[in-house]
Short mmCIF file of the C-alpha atoms (twelve columns), coordinates in Angstrom:
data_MODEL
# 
_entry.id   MODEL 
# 
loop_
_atom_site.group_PDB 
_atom_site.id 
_atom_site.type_symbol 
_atom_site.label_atom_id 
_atom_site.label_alt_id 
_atom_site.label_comp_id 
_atom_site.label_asym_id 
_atom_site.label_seq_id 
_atom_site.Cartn_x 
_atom_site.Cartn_y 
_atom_site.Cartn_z 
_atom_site.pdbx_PDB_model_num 
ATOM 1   C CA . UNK A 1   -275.533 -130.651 -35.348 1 
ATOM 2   C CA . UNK A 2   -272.344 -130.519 -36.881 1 
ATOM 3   C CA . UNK A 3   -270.062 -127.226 -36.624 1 
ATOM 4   C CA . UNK A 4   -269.912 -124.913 -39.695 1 
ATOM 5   C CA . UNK A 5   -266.354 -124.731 -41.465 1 
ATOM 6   C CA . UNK A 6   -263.820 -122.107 -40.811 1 
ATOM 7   C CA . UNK A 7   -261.644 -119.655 -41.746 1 
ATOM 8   C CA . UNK A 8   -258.439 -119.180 -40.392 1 
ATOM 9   C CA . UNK A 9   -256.357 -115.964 -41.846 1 
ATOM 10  C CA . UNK A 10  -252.683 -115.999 -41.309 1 
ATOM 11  C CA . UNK A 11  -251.026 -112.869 -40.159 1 
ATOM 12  C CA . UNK A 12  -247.194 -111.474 -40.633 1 
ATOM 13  C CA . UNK A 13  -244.535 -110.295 -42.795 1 
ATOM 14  C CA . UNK A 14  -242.437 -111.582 -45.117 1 
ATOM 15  C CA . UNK A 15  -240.204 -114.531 -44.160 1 
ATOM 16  C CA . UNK A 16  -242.111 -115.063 -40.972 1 
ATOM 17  C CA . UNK A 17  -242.981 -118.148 -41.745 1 
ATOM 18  C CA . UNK A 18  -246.697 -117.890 -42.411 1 
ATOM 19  C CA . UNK A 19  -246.663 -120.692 -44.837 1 
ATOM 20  C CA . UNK A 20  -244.594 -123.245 -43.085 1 
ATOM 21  C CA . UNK A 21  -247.148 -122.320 -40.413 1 
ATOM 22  C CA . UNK A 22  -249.972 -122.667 -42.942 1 
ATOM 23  C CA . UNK A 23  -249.164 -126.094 -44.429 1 
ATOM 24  C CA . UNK A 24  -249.175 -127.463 -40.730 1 
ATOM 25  C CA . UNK A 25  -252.276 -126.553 -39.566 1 
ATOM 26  C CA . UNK A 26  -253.694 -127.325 -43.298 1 
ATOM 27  C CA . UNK A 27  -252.978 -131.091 -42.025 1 
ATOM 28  C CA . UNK A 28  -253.663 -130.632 -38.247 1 
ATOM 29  C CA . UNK A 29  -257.588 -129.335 -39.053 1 
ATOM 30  C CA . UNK A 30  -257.910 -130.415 -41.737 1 
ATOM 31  C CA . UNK A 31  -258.284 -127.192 -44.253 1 
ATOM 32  C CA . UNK A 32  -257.409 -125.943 -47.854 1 
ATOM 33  C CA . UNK A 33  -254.822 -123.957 -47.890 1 
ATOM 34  C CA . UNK A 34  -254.355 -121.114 -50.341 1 
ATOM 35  C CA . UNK A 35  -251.376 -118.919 -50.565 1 
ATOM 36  C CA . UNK A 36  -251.264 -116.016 -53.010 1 
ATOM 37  C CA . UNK A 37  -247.146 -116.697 -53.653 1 
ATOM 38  C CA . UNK A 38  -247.806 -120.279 -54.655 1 
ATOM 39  C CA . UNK A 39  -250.813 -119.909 -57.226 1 
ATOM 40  C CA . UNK A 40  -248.809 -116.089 -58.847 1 
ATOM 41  C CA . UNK A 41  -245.779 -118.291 -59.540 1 
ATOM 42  C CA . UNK A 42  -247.658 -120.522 -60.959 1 
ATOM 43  C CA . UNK A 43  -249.620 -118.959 -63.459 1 
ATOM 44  C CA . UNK A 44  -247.214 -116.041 -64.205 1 
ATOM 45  C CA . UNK A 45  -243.750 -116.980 -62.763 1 
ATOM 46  C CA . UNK A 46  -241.020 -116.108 -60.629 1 
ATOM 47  C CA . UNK A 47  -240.957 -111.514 -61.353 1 
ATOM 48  C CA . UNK A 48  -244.640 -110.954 -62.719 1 
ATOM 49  C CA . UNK A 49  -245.573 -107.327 -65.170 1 
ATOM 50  C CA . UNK A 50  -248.262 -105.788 -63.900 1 
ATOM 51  C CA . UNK A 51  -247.520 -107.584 -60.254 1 
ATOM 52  C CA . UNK A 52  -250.754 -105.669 -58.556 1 
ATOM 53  C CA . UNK A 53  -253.101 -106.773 -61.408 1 
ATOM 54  C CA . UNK A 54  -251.977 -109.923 -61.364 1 
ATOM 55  C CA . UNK A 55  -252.228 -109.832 -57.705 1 
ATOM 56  C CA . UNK A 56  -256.013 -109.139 -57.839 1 
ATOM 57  C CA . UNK A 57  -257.029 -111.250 -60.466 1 
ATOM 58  C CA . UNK A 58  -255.521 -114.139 -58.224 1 
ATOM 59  C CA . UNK A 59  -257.320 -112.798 -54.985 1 
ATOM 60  C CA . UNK A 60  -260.395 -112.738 -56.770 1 
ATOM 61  C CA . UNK A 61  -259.883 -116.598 -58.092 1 
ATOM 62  C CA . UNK A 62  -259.147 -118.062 -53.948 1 
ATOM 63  C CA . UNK A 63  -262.141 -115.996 -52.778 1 
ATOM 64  C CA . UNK A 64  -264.500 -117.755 -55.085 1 
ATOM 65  C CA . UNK A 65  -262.587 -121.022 -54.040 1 
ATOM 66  C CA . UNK A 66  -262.833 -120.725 -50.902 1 
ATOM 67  C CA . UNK A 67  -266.586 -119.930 -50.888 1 
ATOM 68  C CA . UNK A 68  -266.917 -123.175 -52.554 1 
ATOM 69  C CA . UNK A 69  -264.460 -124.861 -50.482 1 
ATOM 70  C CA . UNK A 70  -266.528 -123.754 -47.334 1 
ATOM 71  C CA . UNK A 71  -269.949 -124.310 -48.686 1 
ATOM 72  C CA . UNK A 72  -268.830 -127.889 -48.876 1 
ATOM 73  C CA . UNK A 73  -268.032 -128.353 -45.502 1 
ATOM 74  C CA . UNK A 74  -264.355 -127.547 -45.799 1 
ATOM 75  C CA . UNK A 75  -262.085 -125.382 -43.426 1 
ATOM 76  C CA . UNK A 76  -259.966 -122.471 -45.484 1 
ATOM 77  C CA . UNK A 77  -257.017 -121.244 -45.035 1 
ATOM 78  C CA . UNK A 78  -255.960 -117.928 -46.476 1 
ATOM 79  C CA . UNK A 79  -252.178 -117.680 -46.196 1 
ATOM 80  C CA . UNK A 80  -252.078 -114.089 -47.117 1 
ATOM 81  C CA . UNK A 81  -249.832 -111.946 -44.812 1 
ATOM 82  C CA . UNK A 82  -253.133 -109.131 -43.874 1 
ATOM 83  C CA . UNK A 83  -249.900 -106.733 -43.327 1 
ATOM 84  C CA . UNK A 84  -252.549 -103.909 -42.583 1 
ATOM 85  C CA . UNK A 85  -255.313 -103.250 -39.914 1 
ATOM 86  C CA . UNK A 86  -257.479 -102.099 -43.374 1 
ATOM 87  C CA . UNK A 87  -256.741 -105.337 -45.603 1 
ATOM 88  C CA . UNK A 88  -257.445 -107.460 -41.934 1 
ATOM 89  C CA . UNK A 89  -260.910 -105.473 -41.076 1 
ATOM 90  C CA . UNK A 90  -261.483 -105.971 -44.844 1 
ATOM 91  C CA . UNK A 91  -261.031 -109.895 -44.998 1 
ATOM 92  C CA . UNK A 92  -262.684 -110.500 -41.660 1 
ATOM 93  C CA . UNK A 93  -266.266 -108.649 -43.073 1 
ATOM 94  C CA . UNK A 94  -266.019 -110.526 -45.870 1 
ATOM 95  C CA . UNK A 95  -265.036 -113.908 -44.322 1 
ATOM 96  C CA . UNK A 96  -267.461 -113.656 -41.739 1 
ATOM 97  C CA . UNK A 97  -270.174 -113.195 -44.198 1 
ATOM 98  C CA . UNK A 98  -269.577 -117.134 -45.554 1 
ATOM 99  C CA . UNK A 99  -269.093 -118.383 -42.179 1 
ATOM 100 C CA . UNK A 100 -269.196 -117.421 -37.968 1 
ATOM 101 C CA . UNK A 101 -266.083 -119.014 -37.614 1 
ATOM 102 C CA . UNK A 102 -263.287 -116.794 -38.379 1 
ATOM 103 C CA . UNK A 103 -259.895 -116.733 -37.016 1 
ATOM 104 C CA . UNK A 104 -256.986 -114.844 -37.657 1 
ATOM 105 C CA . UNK A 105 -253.374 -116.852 -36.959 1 
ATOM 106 C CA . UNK A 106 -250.473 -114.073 -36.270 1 
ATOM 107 C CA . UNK A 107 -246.978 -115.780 -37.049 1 
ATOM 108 C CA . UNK A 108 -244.620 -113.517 -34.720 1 
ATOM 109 C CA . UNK A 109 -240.547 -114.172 -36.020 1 
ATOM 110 C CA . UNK A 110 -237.752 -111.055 -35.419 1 
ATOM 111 C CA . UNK A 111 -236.981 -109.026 -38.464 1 
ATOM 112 C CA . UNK A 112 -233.456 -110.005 -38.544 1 
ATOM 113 C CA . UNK A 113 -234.521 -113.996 -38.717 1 
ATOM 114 C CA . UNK A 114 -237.039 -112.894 -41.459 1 
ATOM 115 C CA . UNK A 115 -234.365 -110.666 -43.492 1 
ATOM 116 C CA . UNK A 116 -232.305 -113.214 -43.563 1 
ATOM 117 C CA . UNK A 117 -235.007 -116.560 -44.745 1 
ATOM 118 C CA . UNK A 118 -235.749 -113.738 -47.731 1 
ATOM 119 C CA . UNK A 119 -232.429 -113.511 -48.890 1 
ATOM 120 C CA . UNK A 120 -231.853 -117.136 -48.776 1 
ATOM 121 C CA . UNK A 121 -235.146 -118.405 -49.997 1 
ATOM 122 C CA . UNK A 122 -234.610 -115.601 -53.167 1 
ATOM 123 C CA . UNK A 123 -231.146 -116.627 -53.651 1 
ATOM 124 C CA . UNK A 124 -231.735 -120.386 -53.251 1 
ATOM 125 C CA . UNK A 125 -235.161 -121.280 -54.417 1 
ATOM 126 C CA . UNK A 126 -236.389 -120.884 -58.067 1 
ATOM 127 C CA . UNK A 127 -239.536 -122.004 -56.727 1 
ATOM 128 C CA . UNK A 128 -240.236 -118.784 -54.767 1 
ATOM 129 C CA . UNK A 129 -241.620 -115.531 -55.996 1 
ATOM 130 C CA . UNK A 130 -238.054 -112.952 -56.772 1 
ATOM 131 C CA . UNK A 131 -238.016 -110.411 -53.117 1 
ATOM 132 C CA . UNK A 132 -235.247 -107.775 -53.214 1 
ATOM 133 C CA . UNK A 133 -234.096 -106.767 -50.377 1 
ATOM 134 C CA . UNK A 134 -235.007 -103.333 -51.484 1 
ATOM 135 C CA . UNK A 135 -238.414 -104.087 -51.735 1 
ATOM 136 C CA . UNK A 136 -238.742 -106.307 -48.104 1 
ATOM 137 C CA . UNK A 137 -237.662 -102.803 -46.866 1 
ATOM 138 C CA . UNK A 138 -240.097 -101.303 -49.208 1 
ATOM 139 C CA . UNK A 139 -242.881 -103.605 -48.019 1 
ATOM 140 C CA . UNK A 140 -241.824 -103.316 -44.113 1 
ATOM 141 C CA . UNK A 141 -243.196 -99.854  -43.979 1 
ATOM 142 C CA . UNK A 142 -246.560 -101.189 -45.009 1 
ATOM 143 C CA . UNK A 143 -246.587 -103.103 -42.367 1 
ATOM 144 C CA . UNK A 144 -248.436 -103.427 -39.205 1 
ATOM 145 C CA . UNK A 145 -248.086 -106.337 -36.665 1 
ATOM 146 C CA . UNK A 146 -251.730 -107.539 -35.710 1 
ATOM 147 C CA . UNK A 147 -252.640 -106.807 -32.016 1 
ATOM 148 C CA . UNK A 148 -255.122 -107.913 -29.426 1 
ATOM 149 C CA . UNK A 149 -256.841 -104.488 -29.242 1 
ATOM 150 C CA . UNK A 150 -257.992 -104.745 -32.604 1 
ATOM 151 C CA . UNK A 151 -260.653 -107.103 -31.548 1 
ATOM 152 C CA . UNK A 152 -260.243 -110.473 -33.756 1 
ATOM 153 C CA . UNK A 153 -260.448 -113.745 -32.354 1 
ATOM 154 C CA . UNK A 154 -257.004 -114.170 -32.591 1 
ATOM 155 C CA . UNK A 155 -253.533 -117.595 -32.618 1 
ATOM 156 C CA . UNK A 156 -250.575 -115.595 -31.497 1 
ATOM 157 C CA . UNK A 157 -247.644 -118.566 -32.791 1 
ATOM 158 C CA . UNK A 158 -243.989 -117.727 -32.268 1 
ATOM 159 C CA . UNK A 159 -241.871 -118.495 -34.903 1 
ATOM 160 C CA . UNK A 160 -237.946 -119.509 -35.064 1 
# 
């Protein structure tokens, strides 16, 4: 009997390097990756109006995707961030109503290495959504690391 598809959700802040991370085990399983970045500069560019809108209407589009992508045999991967234990409890639900096989992937990096690929990736690459480093601060007190007690089956990786 062959093995259901899986979803594997990728866990950490900004600049941790979730989707260098993501793009390597999209080739290594193999899997679909989305990222929410990569399809909202895409459709609405580099600095966004009405970023949270926006936001949704693009989290809406990879869920259906990935439904499909699933119920055609294919592993997912969500290359989201899940910076909360709400928005990770929220995704798993759902995920685990498509298929058992659900994983969560927490990229671990130092704030200071993160700060710093931010600043560089908004100052060098056009090809990156625009992150102030007013609003990296701004986001870092939404955030909260992912830890074993919270249950998941869970990929601790240690980034550099």
């Amino acid at each position: 009997m062959k093995n259901k598809a899986s979803i594997h959700l990728i866990c950490g802040f900004l600049g941790f390097g979730k989707t260098t991370y993501a793009k390597k085990l999209e080739r290594e399983l193999p899997a679909t990756r989305f990222t929410h970045d990569e399809i909202m500069l895409q459709r609405y560019g580099r600095c966004p109006d009405n970023f949270q809108k926006k936001y949704k209407e693009v989290d809406e589009f990879i869920r259906k995707s990935a439904v499909r992508e699933i119920q055609n045999g294919k592993n997912v991967i969500l290359d989201y961030g899940f910076w909360s234990r709400q928005k990770r409890s929220e995704y798993y639900k759902w995920a685990t109503t498509i298929t058992p096989n659900v994983y969560f992937h927490s990229v671990i990096c130092s704030l200071e290495i993160a700060k710093k690929r931010i600043e560089e990736r908004t100052k060098n690459n056009f090809n990156e959504l625009y992150i102030s480093e007013s609003c990296f601060n701004e986001f870092l007190g939404q955030y909260e690391p992912l830890i074993k007690e919270e249950g998941y089956p869970v990929i601790f990786y240690f980034s550099e």
